[in-house]
C-alpha positions in Angstrom: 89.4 80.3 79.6 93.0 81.0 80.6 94.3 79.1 83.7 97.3 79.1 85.3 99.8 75.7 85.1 100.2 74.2 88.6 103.9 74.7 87.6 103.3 78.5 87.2 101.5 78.4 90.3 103.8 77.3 92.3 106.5 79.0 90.5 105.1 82.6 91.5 104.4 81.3 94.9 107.9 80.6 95.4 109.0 84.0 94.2 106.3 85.6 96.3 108.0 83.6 99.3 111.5 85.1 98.4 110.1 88.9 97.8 109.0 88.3 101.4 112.0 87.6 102.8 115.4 89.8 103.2 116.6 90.7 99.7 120.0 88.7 100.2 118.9 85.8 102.0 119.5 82.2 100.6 116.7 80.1 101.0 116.5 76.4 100.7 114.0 75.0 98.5 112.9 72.7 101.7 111.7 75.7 103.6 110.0 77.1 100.7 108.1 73.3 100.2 107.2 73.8 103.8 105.8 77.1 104.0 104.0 77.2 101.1 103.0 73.3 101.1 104.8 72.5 97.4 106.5 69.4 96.7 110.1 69.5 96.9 110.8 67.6 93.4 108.3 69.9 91.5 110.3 73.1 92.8 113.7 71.5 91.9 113.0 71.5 89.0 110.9 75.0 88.4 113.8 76.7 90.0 116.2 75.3 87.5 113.9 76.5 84.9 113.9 80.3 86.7 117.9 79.8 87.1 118.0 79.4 83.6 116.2 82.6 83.1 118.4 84.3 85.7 115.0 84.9 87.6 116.9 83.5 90.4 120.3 82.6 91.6 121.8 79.5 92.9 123.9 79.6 95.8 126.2 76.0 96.4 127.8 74.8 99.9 126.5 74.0 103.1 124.2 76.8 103.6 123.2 76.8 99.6 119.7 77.6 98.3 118.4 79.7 96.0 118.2 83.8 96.4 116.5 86.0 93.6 118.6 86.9 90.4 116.7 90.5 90.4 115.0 93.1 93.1 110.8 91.7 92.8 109.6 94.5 91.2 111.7 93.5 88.4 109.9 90.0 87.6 106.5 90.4 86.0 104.3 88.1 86.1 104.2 87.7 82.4 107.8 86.9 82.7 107.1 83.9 85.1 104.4 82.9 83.5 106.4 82.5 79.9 109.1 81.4 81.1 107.7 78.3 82.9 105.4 77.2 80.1 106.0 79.4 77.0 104.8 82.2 74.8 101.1 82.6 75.6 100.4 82.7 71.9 101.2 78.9 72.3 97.8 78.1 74.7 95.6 78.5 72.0 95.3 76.1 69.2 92.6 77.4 66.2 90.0 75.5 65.2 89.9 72.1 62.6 89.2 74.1 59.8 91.4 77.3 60.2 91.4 79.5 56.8 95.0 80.5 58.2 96.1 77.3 57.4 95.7 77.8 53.6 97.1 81.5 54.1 93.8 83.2 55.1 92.7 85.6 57.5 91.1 83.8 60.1 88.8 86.1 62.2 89.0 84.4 65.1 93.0 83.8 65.0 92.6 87.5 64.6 90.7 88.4 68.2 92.5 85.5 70.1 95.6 87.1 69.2 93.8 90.8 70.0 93.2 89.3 73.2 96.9 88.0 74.3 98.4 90.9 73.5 96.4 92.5 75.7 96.2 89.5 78.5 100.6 90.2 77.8 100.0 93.9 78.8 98.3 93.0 82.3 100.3 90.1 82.8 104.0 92.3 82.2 102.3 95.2 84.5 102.1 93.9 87.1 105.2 92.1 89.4 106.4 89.6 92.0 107.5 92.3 94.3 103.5 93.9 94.2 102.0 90.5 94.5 104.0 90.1 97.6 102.7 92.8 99.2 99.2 92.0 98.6 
């Protein structure tokens, strides 16, 4: 079963919080928290993850905060998702006794990796800016 990180959870509820507001707003991670009832610490450091990505933008001074690096529709989901806790290829670990460990075709390896490429699709179809509207 695929499930979402809490960290890509709150990562995509963050960036569903910005596609809500103004494009060129700055937006403190403390309202964000509030509204959407995240810890503070856990964002801090998911939105230096996304800054890193240029997902979003940091804005320093008195009035500093974040703002989005991109218009919404231009963050997938799939993007989010990999960039907070990898390549998906990476959630699935084969079984003990693997035949592509001794440079086999394993067909399991073989439908799992069937199956991301098409869970990748979905995922990079479909964007922050929809999801906000929703």
């Amino acid at each position: 079963m695929f499930r979402l990180s809490r960290g890509v959870e709150y990562a995509i509820r963050g960036l569903i919080y910005f596609a809500s507001q103004p494009q060129d707003r700055v937006i403190p991670l403390s309202e964000i928290s509030e509204a959407e009832n995240i810890p503070k610490s856990f964002l801090v450091k998911l939105f230096q993850v996304l800054l890193k990505q240029r997902i979003v933008k940091s804005v320093r001074g008195l009035d500093g905060g974040f703002m989005l690096g991109k218009a919404p529709n231009e963050i997938s989901l799939l993007e989010v998702i990999e960039g907070i806790d990898g390549h998906l290829s990476s959630f699935y670990d084969c079984h003990d006794n693997c035949p592509k460990n001794e440079n086999k075709i394993c067909p399991i390896c073989n439908v799992y990796r069937e199956g991301i490429e098409k869970l990748s699709e979905v995922l990079k179809s479909h964007n922050i800016g929809e999801m906000a509207t929703l």
